[in-house]
Each structure stands twice: as structure tokens, then as C-alpha cells.
N, C-alpha and C positions, 0 to 999 in steps of 0.2 A: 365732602370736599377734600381734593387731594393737597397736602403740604407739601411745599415745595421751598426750598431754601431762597433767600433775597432779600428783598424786593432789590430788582433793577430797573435803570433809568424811569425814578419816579415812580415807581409802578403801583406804589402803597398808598397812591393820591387816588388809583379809581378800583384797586382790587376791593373786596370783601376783606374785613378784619378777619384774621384768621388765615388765611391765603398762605403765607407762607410762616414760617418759623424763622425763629431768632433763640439766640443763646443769651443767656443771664445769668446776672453775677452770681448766683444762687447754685450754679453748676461749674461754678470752678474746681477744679481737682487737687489733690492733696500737693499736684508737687509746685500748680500755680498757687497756692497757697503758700505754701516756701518761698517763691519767689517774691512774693509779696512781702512778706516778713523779712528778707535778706535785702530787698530796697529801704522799705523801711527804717530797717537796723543801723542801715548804713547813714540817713540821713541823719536820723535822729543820736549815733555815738559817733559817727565822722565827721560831717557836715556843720549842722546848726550849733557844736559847742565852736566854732571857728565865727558863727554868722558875722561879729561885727569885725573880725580881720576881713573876709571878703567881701562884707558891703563896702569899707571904707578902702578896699583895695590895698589894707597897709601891706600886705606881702604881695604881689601879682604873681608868685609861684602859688601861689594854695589851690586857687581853681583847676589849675590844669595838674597838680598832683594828684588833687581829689578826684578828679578825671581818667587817670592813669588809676587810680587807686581800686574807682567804679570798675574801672577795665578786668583788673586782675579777678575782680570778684564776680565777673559774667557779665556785667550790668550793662553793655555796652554792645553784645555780639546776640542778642536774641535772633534778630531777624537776619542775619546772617549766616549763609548757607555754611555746614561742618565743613565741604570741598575747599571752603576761604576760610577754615579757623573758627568759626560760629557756632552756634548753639541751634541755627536751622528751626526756631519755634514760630509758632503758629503768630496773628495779628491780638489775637483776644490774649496771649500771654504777653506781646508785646506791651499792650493795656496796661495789663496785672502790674507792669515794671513802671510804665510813666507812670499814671498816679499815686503808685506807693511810693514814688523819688519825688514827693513834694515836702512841702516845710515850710518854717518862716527862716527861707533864705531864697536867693534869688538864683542859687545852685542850679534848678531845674532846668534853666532857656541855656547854658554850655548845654548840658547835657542832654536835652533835646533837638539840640540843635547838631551835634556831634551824631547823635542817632537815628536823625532824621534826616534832615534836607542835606549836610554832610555828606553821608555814604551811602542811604540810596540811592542818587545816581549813577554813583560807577553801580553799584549792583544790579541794578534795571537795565543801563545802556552801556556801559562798560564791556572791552574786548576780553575775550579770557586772558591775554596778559594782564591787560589795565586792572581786572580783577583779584588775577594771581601778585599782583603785588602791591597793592591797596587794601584790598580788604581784610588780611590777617592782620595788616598793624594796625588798622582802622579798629578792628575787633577787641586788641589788648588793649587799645589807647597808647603803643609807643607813636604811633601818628593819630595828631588828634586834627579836625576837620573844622574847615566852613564854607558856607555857601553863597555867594557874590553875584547878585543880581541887580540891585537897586543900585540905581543911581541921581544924582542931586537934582539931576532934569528931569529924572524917567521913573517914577514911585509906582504908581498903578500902574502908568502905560509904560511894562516893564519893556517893547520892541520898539522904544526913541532911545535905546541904548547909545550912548554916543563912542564908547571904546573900541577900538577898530583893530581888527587882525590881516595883518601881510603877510602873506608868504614868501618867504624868503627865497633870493636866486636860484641857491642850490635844492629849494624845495625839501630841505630839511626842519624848516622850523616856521614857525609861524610868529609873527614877531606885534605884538599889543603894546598899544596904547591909551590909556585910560585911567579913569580914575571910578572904583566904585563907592557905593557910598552904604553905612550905617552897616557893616558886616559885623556881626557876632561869633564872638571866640575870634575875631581878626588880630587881635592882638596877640591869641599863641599859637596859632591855629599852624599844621605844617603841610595841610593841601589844602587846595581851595578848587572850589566846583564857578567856574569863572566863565561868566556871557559875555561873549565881546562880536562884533558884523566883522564878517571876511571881506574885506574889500568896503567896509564899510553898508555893505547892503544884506548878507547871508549870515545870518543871525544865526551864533554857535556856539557849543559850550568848550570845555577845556578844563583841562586837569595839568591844575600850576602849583607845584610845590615852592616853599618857601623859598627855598637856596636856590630857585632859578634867580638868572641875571636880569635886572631890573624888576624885583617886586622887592617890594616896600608899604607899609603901613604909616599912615598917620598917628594922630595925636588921640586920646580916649576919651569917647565926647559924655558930655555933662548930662547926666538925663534924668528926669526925674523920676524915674522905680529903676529897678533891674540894675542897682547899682554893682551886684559884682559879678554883672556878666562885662566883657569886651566888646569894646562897639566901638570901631576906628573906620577908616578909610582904606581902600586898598589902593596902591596907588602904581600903575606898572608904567615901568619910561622903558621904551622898548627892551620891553622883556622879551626873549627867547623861549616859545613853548614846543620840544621837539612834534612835530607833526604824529606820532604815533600816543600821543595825548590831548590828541581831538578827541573829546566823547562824543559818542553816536556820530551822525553826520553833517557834513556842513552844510549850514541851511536847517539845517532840521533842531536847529536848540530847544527853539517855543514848546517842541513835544516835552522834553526834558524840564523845560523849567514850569510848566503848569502842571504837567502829570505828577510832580514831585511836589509840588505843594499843594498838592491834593493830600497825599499822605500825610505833609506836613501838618496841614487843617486836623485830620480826625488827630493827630498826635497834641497839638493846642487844646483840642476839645480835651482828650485825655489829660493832660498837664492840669485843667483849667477843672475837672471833675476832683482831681485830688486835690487841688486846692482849698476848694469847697469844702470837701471834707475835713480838711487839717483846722480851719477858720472854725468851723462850727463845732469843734473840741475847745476852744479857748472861748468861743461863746458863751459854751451850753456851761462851763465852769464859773465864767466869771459872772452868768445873771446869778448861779446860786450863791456865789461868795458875797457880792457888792451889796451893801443895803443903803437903802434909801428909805425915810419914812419911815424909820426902824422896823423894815423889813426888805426880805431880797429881793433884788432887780426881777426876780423870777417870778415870784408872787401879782406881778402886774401883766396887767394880760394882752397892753400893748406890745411887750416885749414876748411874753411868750407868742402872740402874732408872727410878730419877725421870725421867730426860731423856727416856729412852723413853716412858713412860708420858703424858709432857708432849705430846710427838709424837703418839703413836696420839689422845689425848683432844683433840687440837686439827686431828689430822685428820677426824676424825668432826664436830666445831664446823663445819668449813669446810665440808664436803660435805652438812650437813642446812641451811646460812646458805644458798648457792647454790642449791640445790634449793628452797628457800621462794621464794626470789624471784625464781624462774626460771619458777616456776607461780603465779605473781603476774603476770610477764609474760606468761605463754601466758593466763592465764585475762581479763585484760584485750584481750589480741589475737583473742579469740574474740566481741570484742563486736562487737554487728552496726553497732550505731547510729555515726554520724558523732561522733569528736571536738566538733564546733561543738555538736555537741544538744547543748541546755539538759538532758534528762536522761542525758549519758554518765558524770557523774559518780557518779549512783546509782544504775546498772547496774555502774562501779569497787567500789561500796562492798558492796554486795550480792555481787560476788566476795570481796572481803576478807573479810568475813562468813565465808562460806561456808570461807575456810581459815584460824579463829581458832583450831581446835585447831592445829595446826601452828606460827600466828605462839605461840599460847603455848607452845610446843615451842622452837621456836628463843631465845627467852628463860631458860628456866629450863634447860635444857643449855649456852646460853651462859655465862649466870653463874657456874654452879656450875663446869663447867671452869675458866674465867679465875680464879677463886677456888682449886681445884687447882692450876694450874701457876703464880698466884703465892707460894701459900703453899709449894709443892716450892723453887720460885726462893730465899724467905727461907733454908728449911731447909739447902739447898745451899752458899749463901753462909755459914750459919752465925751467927756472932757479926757480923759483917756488915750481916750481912741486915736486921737492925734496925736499922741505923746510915743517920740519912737522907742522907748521903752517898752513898748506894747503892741503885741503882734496887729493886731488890724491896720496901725500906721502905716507898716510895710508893705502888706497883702493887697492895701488900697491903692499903693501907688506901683505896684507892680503887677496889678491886672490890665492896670489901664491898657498897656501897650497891645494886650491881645485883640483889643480889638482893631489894629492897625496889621499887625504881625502877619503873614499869610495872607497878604490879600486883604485890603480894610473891609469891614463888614460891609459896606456901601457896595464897594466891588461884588462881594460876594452873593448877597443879595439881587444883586442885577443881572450873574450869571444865572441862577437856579431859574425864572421864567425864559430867561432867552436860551438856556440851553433847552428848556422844555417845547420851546415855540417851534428852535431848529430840528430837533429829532420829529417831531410833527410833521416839519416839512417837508424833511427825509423821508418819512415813511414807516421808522423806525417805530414810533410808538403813533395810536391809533388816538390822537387827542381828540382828533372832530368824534370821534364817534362816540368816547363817552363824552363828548359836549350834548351829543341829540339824545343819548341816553336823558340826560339832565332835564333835558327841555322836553323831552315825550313824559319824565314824569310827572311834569307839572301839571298835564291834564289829566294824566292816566294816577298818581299818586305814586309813594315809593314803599321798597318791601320796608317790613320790621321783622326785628329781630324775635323770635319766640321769647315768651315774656319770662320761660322757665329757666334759660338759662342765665347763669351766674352775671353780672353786672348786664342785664339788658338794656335800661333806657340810657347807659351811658354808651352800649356799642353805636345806639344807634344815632346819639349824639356826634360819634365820632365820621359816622357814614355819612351825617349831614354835612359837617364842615367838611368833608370832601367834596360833596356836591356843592355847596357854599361855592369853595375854590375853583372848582373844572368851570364852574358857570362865570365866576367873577372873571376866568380866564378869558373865555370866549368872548364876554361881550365886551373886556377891551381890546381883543386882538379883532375883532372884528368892527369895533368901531374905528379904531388906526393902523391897522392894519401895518405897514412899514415903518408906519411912523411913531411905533407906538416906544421902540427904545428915549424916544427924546421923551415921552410921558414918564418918567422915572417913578413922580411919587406913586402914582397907579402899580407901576410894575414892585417899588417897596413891596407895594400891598400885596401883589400877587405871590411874593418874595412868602413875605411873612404867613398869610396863609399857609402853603404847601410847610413852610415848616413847624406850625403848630398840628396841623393834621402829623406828622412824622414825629414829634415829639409824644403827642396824646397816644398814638398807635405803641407806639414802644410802649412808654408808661401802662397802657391797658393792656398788650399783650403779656407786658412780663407779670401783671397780679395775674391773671387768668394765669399763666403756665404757673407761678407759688403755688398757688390754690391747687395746680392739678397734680401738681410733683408733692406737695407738702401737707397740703389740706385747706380746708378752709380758715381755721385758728392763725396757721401762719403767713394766710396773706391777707389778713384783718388791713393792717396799715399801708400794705401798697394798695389796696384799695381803696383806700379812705382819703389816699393824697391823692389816687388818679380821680377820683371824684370831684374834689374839693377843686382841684384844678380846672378839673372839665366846665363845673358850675361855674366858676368867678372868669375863665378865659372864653369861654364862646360866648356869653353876650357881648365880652369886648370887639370880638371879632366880626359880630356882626355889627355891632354900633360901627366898624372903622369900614365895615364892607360897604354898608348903607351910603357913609359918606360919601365913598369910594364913587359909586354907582350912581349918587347925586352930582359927583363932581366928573365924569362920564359925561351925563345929560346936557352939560352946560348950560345951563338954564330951560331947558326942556320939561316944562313941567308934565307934558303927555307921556314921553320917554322915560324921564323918573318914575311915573306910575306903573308904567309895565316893569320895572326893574324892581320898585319894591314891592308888585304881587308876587314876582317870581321868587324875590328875595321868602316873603314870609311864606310861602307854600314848601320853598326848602328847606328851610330849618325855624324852631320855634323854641329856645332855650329850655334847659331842662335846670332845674335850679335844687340844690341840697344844704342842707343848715351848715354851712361850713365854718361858723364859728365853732359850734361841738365841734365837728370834725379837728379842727384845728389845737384845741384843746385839748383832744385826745393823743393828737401827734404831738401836740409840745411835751407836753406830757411824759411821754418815752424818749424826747430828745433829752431830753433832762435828768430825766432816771438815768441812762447811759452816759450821758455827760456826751454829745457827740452823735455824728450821723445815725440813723437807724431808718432799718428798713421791716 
């Protein structure tokens, strides 16, 4: 089988495991290792001795100093081209930097937000002026950034924008009106990546700096996590934007504002992967310190349950986080055109594109784990745990929002099958035909994996729930055919599918590449969580498929019957003791005091 770098649009839903390669944390190199330790450092001797001056906001300079500060020390210009002042590094060291910039403070959402949705857009659509004079100060933090889309009528349906841009008589300036809403870093921020309709209909973006005439911020709203990030209102009374700080084209924003919070998404998943890790260092300490029953919280094996479960779900986080942005780098390194082309940027974006189902994958697995292992973290600690004295209080109430942030998971979820449906129907990817694959195996059977190689009956566990999904696809786009976006909860399901197969595939490819790079001793424990996982999540997924498929039939009792022979001809649960297993991991999270792999 030849390896080939990816997977694109979905493609890891019907290839062979194996198919293509991905990179792993396990291949990092010495000097993203540095970088990792130089975020690190920084959070942990800059940052978090400040936490309760920035949660409670008592200085409102600390964040954007310690912003400026990140600057000075690189933290800020990774993905920024040396031509603009930048450090020109790859998407997997861009990684390396979000998650090691986590903590118990709410430092990370500036600072992601500054490095993300901020200033990638001038650097994606941005003119080589708009470039040459944004992104080197953009780089140090003498301009620090935010991103202005959301508005009080318009949350998902970001194109009911109601801010409106006129152009001005002399055709020099373009003059908005509007108010956006819930902007981050809005309150120091000194450009804003700003949506407003030309005429009220041509949906655009714009590049407004602070000191233009009529921009103005509201009051900093009351929220409950993320207390020392900025989050006001923007609020522009015919403000003046010179006309040669239109980014990209008029009409054209919608590309701008979804292709960048595509990036944004795998950046949350990142953000959302270190958190994980930071949470289950004050875990894995505090079940050894606390006793109860005069003995440690750790000695019980409810608890060491959680801690395991914390691990395997955050090692699955990590390995689908790295494998997005590691085919972000391969799919960028395949372009032919010259960096300097004026068009290399939107041959970048057109890659992005192409792996939006994924970046919404890495997002809403991100979240919702980091939301598991903080609310186990509360649990653990107990009466504690809600004490803001004690990091899980914070970490609890500052995940919350990720799953809102980029897109609410709800959203995101409903793009990954209807983007799948639409490339289908393009032509683009070939769904019907691994649907009739699916359905010829049913009478003809499916291959299996040789039994000799290294975790067999879970590869081929993993082959099932992809036939599982292509099937569950088919028979609800072909039962409603156009109708079938108004079926939401169906399409959840279809939703959720596609991204446990994509989580499980990471997870098994990265112990298989340990094992082949390290040996078999060192990848004893990624395999023992991608098992444990595999076991306790695909019966769920097919108890939810079954439903699924019952709720399809609408009371079709003959129709239900051919959907569950096909159901159990496709896949038949493969089941592993996963309490040992479990006890094995808790085990080493505990020796470690913290993540392990």
C-alpha cells in the first residue's frame, strides 16, 4: 500500500487504515521542544503568578502587556511569514505553542485570539500593502488584534449581519454603521478584522484600526469563565474605513470569515488539548495528597476510573490535534506555486477548505473532552472543586465557552455531513460508491485484517464503524433526500459518527507508528487506551446507530428489519477487559503525577 500524506475531504471515513500518514507528538524535534518549554515558561513565571490581578481585571494593562511581552519572546509570529517579521513555522509547531500557552488562567483566549482569527486574515487575503504594514506589528504585539463578526441578531447565521458599509462620494472611504457584538481583546485590541454589507447586501470584511473616526467600544460584559479575557461591543457611528482597507473583495467576506474559523477551530482544539493536560497535573496530585477513609483519593478506583478515562480521552485529543495540522502542513507543502505568488495564499485557503470537515472535528472533540476532564477534575476534588481557590473551579467554567466559540458545536456538527453530502454531489468525492461498496458487502462479506499484524481485531473494528457511518449515511440521505437537513437529530448522528471513526483512526494510527518508530515496550499504553476506547465507544455507537435507523423506519417494522440485518452483518463489537486496562493507565498517570502517554 502506497502512503500518502492526509486524509482529504473526509477521506479517512472509507480509505483503508493505513492509507496515508500523519505525524505525532512523539516526532517532535529538538527546537519544537524549545518552543514548547519557552511557552511553558512563560505562562507558568509571567502569567499565572498575576492569575487573580487578570481574572478580577484589577489592572486592565496586564493582559495586553503580557501580550506585548509574548511578542517580544516569538510567541506570537510563528505562522507568520520572515517577509512580514515572522518566524515562517510550520502548523504542528504552531500546536507545539498553543497548548503549551495554557494554565489556570484565562491568558490563552487573548492570546489565541490575537494569533488566530486576529491576523490570519490579513495574511491569507490581505494586499501586500495591508500585509507590509500589519503583520510585522501584528508579529511583536506593538499592534495587538481582534476579530468582529458576531452580532446580537446574527450568532450562527453570521450573513443576517445588520452593519452596513457606504461608500463614500469621493469613493475614498467606506463609511459603517453597526454595532458588533461579544468581541475578544475588543477592549485593547488596535485592529479589528470587521464584517459589515456594502450597501447593505455584499457582505465584506475590512481592516479598522482603533484611532479610525467613529470606532468606539462598549462596556466589558459579565461572563461567567474567561474572566480576563475582553469581551465588549464594537460599536462604529459612521466610522471612516479608507477604501484600500477592504480585505479581499466586496462580496467576498463569507470566504474570509468561515475559512478563518476553520483555522480558528483546530487552534480551540489546540488550546482545548493543553488544557487537558494542565487539569490532569492538579488531578493526578491532588487524588495522591487528599485522604479520605484514611486513605488517598487515589487508592479508590472510582477515581482512578476518571483519571484513566481523562488520559485515554486526551490522548485521542492529541493525536486527531496533530494529525489535522500535520495535513495542513503536507497539504500546504504540496503547493506548486512560489511563496512570493500574489496567488499562494488562495491555493493555502482552498487547502483549508478542502479539510473543513476535520478542522470541525478537531473542535468539537476538543471541547467536549476539555469539558470531560474538567468537570472529572471538579468531581475528584470534590467540595473543593468548586472552591475558586482551586484550579478545577476555573478550568470548569472556562471550557464552557469552547463549545460556543468558533462556531457552536451544534453548527459544527451539521456542517461535517452536509459538507459531505455537497462534495458528493459535486463529484468531488465518490460517496455513492463506497455506499454500494457497503451494501455489496453485505452479501459478499468484508475483508479482515491479517491476524498477525500488531493490534488486528481493533483495525478491523475501526473498518467497521466506517462502514457502520457510509451506510448510516446512505440510508438517511436516501430516505430524504433534500429534506434530510431539517432531520438534524439523524444528521447529529451522522455528525458524530464520521468523527469517532477520525478520532479512533488517529488514536490507532499514532500506537501503530510508537510501536514502529520505538518498539513494541513504548507503545504498550497508547495501545491499551486505543483499545479501551475502541471497546467501551463502538457499542455505544451502534446502540445510537440502531436507534438511529429505528427512528428512520418511523414505525416501519419491515424496514427496521432490513436496517438491523445490515446493521449486524456490518459490524459486531469487539469487547477488552477495560477495567485492567484502565488500572494499568491510571496507574502511570499517577506515577507521573499528569498526562502520559
Amino acid at each position: 500500500m502506497v502512503k500518502r500524506n492526509g486524509p482529504f475531504s473526509a477521506s479517512f471515513l472509507w480509505e483503508p487504515v493505513g492509507t496515508w500518514d500523519l505525524f505525532i507528538p512523539e516526532e517532535l524535534n529538538p527546537e519544537q521542544k524549545e518552543l514548547a518549554k519557552l511557552a511553558r515558561d512563560f505562562i507558568k513565571n509571567e502569567v499565572e503568578p498575576l492569575r487573580e490581578k487578570i481574572e478580577g481585571k484589577l489592572e486592565p494593562s496586564i493582559v495586553p502587556r503580557l501580550l506585548k511581552k509574548a511578542g517580544e519572546l516569538g510567541l506570537l509570529m510563528a505562522e507568520i511569514p520572515e517577509a512580514y517579521g515572522g518566524l515562517g513555522l510550520n502548523k504542528i509547531t504552531a500546536t507545539v505553542i498553543a497548548e503549551n500557552a495554557t494554565g489556570w488562567t484565562s491568558f490563552m483566549v487573548p492570546l489565541m485570539c490575537h494569533t488566530g482569527i486576529s491576523t490570519l486574515p490579513i495574511l491569507y487575503y490581505g494586499t501586500e500593502e495591508q500585509k507590509k504594514k500589519y503583520l510585522p506589528k501584528l508579529a511583536t504585539g506593538e499592534f495587538l488584534g481582534a476579530y468582529a463578526l458576531t452580532e446580537a441578531g446574527s450568532g450562527s447565521d453570521a450573513l443576517a449581519a445588520k452593519t452596513k458599509a457606504t461608500l463614500s462620494p469621493d469613493k475614498k472611504y467606506y463609511v459603517l454603521n453597526g454595532e458588533k457584538q461579544f468581541i475578544t481583546n475588543g477592549g485593547f485590541a488596535d485592529v479589528f478584522t470587521v464584517f459589515a454589507k456594502v450597501d447593505g447586501e455584499q457582505f465584506t470584511a475590512f481592516i479598522i484600526e482603533k484611532t479610525f473616526p467613529g470606532v468606539s467600544c462598549g462596556k466589558e460584559e459579565k461572563k461567567m469563565g474567561i474572566h480576563g479575557s475582553s469581551t465588549v461591543p464594537l460599536i462604529l457611528q459612521d466610522c471612516k474605513v479608507p477604501v484600500e482597507n477592504v480585505l479581499g473583495e466586496v462580496g467576498k467576506g463569507h470566504r474570509i470569515a468561515f475559512n478563518v474559523l476553520n483555522i480558528g477551530r483546530w487552534k480551540l482544539g489546540a488550546a482545548c488539548m493543553g488544557g487537558s493536560k494542565r487539569i490532569m497535573e492538579y488531578s493526578s496530585k491532588y487524588l495522591k495528597e487528599r485522604q479520605q477513609f484514611k486513605k488517598p483519593l487515589a487508592d479508590f478506583q472510582a477515581m482512578r476510573e476518571k483519571l484513566a478515562n481523562d488520559n485515554i480521552r486526551t490522548y485521542l485529543l492529541e493525536s486527531v490535534i496533530y494529525a489535522y495540522a500535520s495535513a495542513l502542513d503536507n497539504a500546504c507543502a504540496a503547493i506548486e506555486i512560489d511563496k512570493s505568488s500574489p496567488d499562494y495564499y488562495k491555493v493555502v485557503m482552498k487547502k483549508v477548505k478542502g479539510l473543513n470537515i476535520e478542522a470541525s472535528i478537531t473542535k468539537v472533540y476538543g471541547s467536549e473532552s476539555s469539558d470531560i476532564v474538567s468537570d472529572d477534575a471538579v468531581q475528584m476534588y470534590g467540595g473543593y472543586g468548586y472552591i475558586q481557590d482551586y484550579p478545577p473551579e476555573q478550568f470548569y467554567r472556562d471550557n464552557r465557552i469552547n463549545r460556543i466559540f468558533e462556531g457552536t458545536n451544534e453548527i459544527n456538527r451539521l456542517l461535517i455531513p452536509d459538507t459531505l453530502m455537497r462534495r458528493a454531489l459535486k463529484g468531488s468525492i465518490d460517496l455513492m460508491g463506497e455506499i454500494q461498496k457497503v451494501l455489496a458487502g453485505l452479501k459478499d462479506g468484508y475483508p479482515k485484517t491479517d491476524s498477525a499484524k500488531p493490534l488486528a481485531p481493533w483495525i478491523d473494528q475501526l473498518e467497521s464503524l466506517k462502514r457502520l457511518a457510509i451506510y448510516f449515511c446512505g440510508v438517511a440521505a436516501q430516505k430524504y433526500m433534500e429534506k434530510l437537513r431539517e432531520k438534524q437529530s439523524l444528521v447529529l448522528l451522522m455528525a458524530d459518527l464520521v468523527i469517532e471513526v477520525y478520532a479512533i483512526e488517529c488514536g490507532l494510527q499514532r500506537a501503530l507508528k510508537i510501536r514502529k518508530i520505538k518498539g513494541e515496550e513504548a507503545s504498550k499504553l497508547a495501545e491499551l487506551m486505543t483499545i479501551a476506547y475502541i471497546s467501551e465507544k463502538i457499542p455505544e455507537m451502534i446502540a445510537r446507530t440502531r436507534q438511529g435507523l429505528f427512528n428512520v423506519a418511523e414505525g416501519n417494522d419491515q424496514e427496521f428489519a432490513s436496517y438491523e440485518k445490515a446493521l449486524n452483518r456490518i459490524i459486531q463489537p469487539q469487547l477488552a477487559p477495560t477495567e485492567s486496562l484502565k488500572e494499568t493507565i491510571a496507574a502511570r498517570v499517577l506515577e507521573k503525577e499528569g498526562y502520559v502517554v
